[in-house]
VMD Tcl script that draws the C-alpha trace (Angstrom):
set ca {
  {-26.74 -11.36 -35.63}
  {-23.66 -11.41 -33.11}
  {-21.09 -12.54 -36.26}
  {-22.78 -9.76 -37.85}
  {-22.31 -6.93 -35.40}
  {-18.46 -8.17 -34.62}
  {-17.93 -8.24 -38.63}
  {-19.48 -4.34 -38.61}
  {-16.89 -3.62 -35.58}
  {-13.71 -5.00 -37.29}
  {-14.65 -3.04 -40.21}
  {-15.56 0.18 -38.26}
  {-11.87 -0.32 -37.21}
  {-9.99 -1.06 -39.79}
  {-11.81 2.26 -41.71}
  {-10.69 4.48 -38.97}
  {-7.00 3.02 -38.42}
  {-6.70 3.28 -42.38}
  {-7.80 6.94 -41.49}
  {-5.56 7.25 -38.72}
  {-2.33 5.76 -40.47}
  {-3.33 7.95 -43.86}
  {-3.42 11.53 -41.88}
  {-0.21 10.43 -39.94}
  {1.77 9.56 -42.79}
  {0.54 13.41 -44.18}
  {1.48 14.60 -41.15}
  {5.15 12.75 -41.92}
  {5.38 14.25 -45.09}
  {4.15 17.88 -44.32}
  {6.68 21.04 -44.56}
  {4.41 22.79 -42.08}
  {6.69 22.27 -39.14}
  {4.21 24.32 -37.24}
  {1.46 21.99 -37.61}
  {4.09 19.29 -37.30}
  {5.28 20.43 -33.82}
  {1.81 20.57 -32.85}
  {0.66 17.28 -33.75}
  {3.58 15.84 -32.01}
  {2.42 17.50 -28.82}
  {-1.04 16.32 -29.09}
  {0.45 12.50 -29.83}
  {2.58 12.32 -27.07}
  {-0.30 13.84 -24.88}
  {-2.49 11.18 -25.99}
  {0.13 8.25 -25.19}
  {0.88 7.71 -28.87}
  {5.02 7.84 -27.70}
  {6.27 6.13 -31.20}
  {4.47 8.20 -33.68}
  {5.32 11.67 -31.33}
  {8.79 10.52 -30.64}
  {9.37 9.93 -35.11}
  {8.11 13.77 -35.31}
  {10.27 14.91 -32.60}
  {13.39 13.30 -34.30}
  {12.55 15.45 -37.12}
  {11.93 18.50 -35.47}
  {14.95 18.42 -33.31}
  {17.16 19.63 -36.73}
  {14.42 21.70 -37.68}
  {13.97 23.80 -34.45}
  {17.58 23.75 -33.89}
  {18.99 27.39 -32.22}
  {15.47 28.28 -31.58}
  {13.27 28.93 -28.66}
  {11.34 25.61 -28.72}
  {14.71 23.49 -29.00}
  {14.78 22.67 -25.49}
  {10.82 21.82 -25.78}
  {11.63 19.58 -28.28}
  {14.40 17.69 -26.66}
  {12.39 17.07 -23.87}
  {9.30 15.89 -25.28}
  {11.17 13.33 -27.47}
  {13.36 12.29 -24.16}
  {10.17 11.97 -22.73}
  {8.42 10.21 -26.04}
  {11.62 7.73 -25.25}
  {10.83 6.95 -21.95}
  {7.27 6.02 -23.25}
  {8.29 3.52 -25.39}
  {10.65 2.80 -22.90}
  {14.06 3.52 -24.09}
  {15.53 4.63 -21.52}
  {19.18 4.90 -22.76}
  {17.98 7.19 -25.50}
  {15.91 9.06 -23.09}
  {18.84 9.12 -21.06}
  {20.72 10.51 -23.32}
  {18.52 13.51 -24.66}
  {17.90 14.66 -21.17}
  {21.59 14.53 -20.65}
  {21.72 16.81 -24.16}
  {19.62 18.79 -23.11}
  {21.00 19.54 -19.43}
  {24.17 20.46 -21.14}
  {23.15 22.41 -24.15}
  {20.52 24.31 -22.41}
  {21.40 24.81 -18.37}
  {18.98 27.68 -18.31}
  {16.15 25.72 -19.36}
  {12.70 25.62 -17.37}
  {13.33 21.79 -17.97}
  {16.70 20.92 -16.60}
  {15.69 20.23 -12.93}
  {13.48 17.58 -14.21}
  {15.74 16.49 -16.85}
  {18.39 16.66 -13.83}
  {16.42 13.85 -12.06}
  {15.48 12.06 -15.74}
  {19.21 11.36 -15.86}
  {19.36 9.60 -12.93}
  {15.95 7.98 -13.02}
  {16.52 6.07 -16.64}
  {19.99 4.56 -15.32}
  {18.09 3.27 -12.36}
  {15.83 1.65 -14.72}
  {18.57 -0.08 -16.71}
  {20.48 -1.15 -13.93}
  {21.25 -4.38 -14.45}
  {21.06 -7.60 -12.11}
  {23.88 -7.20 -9.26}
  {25.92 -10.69 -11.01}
  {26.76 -8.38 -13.83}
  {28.76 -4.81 -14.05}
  {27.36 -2.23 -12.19}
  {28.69 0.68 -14.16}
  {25.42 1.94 -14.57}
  {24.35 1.66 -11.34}
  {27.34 3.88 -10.56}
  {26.21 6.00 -12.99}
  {22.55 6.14 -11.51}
  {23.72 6.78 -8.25}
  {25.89 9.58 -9.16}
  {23.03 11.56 -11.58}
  {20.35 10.92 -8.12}
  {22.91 12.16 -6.06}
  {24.07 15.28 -8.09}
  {19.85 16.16 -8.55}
  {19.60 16.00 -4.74}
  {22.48 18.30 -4.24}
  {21.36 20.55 -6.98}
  {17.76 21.09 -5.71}
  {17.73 19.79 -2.25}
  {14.54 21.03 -1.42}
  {12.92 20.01 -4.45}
  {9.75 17.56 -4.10}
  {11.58 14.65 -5.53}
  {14.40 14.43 -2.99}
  {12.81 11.67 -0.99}
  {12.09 9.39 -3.74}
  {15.64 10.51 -5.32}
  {17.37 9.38 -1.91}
  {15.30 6.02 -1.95}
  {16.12 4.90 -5.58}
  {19.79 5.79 -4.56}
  {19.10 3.11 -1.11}
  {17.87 0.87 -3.68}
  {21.05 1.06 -5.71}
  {23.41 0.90 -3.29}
  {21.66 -2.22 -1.71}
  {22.76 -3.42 -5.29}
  {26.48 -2.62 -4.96}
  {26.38 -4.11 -1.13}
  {25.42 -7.68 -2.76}
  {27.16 -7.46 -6.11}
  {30.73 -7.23 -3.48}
  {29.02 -9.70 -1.21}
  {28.71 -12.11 -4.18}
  {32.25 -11.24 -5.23}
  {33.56 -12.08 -2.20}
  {31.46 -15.20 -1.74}
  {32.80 -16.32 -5.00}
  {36.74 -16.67 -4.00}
  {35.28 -18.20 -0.43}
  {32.80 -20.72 -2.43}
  {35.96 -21.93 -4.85}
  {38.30 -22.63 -1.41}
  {40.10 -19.49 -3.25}
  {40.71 -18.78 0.78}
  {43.64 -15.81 0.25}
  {41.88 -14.24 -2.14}
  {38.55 -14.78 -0.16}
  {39.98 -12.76 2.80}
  {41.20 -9.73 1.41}
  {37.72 -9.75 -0.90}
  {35.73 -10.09 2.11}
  {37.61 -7.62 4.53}
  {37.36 -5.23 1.69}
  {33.27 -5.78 1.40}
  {33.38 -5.24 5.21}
  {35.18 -2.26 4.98}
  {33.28 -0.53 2.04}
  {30.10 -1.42 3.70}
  {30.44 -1.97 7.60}
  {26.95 -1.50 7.87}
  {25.59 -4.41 5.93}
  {22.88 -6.47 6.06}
  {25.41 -9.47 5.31}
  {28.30 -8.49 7.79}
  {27.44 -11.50 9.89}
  {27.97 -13.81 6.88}
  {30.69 -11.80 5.70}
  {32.45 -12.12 9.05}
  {32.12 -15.67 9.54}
  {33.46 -16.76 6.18}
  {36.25 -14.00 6.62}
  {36.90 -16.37 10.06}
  {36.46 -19.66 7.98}
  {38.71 -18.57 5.50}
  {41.01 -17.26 8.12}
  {41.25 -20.37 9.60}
  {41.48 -23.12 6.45}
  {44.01 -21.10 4.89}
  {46.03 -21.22 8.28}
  {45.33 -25.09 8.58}
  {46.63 -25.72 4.73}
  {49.91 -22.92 5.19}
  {53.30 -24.28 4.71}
  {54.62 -24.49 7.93}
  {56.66 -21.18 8.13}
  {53.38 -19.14 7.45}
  {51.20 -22.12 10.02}
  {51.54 -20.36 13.09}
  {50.93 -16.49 12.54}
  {48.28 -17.28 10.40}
  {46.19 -19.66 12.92}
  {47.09 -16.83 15.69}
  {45.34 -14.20 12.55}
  {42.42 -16.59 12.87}
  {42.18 -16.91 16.55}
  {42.04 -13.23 16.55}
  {39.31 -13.27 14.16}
  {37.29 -15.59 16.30}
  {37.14 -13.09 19.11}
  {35.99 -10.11 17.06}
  {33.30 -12.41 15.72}
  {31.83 -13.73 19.15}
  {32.49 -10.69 20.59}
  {30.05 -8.93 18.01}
  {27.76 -11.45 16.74}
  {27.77 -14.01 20.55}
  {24.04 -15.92 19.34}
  {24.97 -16.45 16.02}
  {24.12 -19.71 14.37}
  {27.54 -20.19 13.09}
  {28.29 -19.83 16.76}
  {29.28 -23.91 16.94}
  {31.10 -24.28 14.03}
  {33.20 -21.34 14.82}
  {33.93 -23.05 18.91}
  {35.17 -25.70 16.64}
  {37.83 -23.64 14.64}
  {38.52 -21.80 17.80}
  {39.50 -25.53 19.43}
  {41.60 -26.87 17.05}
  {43.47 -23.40 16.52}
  {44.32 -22.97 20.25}
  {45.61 -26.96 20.04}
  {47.92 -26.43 17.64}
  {49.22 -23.20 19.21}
  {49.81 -25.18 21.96}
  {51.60 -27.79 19.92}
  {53.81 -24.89 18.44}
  {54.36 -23.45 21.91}
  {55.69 -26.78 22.88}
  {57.94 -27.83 19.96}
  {59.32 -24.27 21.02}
  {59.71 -25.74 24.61}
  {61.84 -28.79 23.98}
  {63.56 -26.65 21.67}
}
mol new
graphics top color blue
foreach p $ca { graphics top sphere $p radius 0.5 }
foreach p [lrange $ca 0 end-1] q [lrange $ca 1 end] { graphics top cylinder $p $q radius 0.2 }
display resetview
């Protein structure tokens, strides 16, 4: 009796997905863009994003230099974003900011822009073009309509992003320090300081800019030897001074020792000299 009632259901089914596929495709097919445009309303407003973004394609030509045109583009921008596409919904909101800036939709589309970057950002290891390009669309959108109800979660995906950028440098930097690439690693890391002075990894960033400091005075020729370990003793004081209970408070005593010995040293070849 169960196999029986689940064999009724699968054909129950099947008879009405048959249906369903056999008045879509006659929807496909129809020259009544009318009834067209309205059954691509009613798909999209039942969550059926493929089938209503395939009838918006169409009716973008159609409707073209019409009223509804800027309808249109934003229901199939929006149809995108439900199949989730978001570069091509990306790229019809940007369409239809700039074709129609007088549209009801544009302050949504404005925010669209930004929102479908921020959800193809990629992972901070690779370019962050987009995420530049995220940032910028939020940021425009804020300024635009800064009272608008959006603005908070605008100015948090744009945190978000920029917490992205602070460890895609922080990686960058890490990278020349991690390889012993120590002239490159300074300059990378006083630059990541610099851009972002405020972040969470400036302790980090400060001690391996003093590490670095330090083993690239140790292994200098010895007409670079001396202003470069008294470049690294000044380092060590800006780092105690700021961070004095860090945990890389030892190992930096350490560099600070054998930097002031061979000072010393240097002072006293100068001496007997």
């Amino acid at each position: 009796m169960r196999m029986r009632k689940l064999f009724l259901g699968f054909v129950v089914l099947t008879v009405l997905f048959s249906s369903s596929c056999s008045d879509y495709n006659k929807i496909v097919k129809s020259t009544d863009y009318e009834f067209k445009y309205k059954k691509a309303i009613e798909y999209y407003e039942d969550g059926e994003y493929v089938r209503a973004g395939t009838l918006f394609q169409e009716l973008v030509n159609i409707y073209r230099g019409t009223s509804k045109t800027d309808k249109i583009y934003y229901y199939y921008a929006k149809s995108m974003m439900g199949q989730k596409d978001y570069l091509m919904a990306g790229h019809y909101f940007k369409t239809l900011i700039k074709e129609f800036p007088t549209s009801e939709y544009v302050e949504e589309a404005q925010f669209m822009v930004g929102y479908c970057s921020y959800l193809i950002s990629p992972k901070p290891r690779l370019d962050q073009t987009i995420t530049h390009e995220a940032i910028d669309a939020l940021q425009l959108y804020i300024n635009l309509y800064p009272f608008n109800d959006r603005v908070d979660e605008a100015n948090r995906l744009i945190d978000e992003l920029q917490g992205k950028l602070v460890y895609k440098a922080y990686l960058n930097a890490k990278l020349y320090y991690d390889f012993g690439k120590y002239k490159a690693a300074v300059v990378a890391l006083r630059n990541c300081l610099d851009e972002y002075p405020d972040s969470e990894y400036r302790e980090d960033l400060m001690f391996m800019l003093l590490k670095s400091k330090y083993l690239l005075a140790i292994g200098s020729v010895q007409s670079k030897k001396e202003a470069r370990l008294s470049n690294a003793l000044d380092e060590y004081f800006t780092f105690v001074d700021e961070y004095p209970e860090s945990e890389h408070l030892k190992e930096a005593k350490k560099f600070h020792d054998t930097t002031t010995k061979l000072l010393h040293y240097k002072e006293d070849e100068l001496n007997i000299n």
